[in-house]
C-alpha positions as CSV (number, residue, x, y, z in Angstrom):
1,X,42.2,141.7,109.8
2,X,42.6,140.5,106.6
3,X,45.1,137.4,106.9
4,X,45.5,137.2,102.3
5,X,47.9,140.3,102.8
6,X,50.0,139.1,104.9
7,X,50.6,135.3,103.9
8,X,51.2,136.6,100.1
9,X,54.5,138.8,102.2
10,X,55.4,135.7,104.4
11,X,55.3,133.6,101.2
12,X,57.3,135.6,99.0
13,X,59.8,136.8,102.0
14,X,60.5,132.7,102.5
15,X,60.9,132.3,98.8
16,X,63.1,135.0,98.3
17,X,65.3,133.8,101.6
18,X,65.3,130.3,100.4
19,X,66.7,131.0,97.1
20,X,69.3,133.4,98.6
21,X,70.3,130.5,100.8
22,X,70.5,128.3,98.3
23,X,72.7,130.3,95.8
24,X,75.0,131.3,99.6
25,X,75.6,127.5,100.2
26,X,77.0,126.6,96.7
27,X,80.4,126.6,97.8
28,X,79.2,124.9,101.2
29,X,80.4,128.2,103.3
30,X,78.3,131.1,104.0
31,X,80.4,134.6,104.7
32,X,78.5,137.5,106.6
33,X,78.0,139.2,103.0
34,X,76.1,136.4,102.5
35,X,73.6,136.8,105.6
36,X,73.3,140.1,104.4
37,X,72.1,139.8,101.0
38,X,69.5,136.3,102.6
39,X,68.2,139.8,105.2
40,X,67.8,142.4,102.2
41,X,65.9,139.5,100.0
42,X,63.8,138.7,103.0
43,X,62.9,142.6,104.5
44,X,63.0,143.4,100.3
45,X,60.4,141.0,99.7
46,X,58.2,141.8,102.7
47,X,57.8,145.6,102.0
48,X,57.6,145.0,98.6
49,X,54.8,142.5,98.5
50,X,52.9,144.0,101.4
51,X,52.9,147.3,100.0
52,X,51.3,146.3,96.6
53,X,47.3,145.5,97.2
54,X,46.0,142.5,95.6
55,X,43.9,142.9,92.5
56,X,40.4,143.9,92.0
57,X,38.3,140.4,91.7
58,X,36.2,141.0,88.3
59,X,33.0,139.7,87.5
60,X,34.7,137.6,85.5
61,X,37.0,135.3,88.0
62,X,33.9,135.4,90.3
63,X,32.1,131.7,90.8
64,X,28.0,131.9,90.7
């Protein structure tokens, strides 16, 4: 088990639930239409990033 794939899914879902928070608490009240669109960001984000596969390392970016 690979743990890359699934902290890159855990990062972004946090990031997107943290910005939905924050933009849910400007007018210091948060409405259940609210928690709703912080749960689609966070589910959204988690299916989307762990669905894409990271890219291909190149000879390039690898170190000698």
């Amino acid at each position: 088990m690979r743990i890359g794939s699934y902290a890159k899914a855990i990062v972004s879902a946090a990031a997107a639930g943290v910005t939905a928070l924050a933009a849910a608490t400007d007018d210091g009240v948060i409405v259940h239409g609210e928690w709703v669109t912080m749960a689609l960001a966070v589910i959204g984000a988690l299916g989307i990033t762990y669905a894409v596969p990271n890219a291909a390392r190149s000879d390039i970016d690898r170190p000698y």
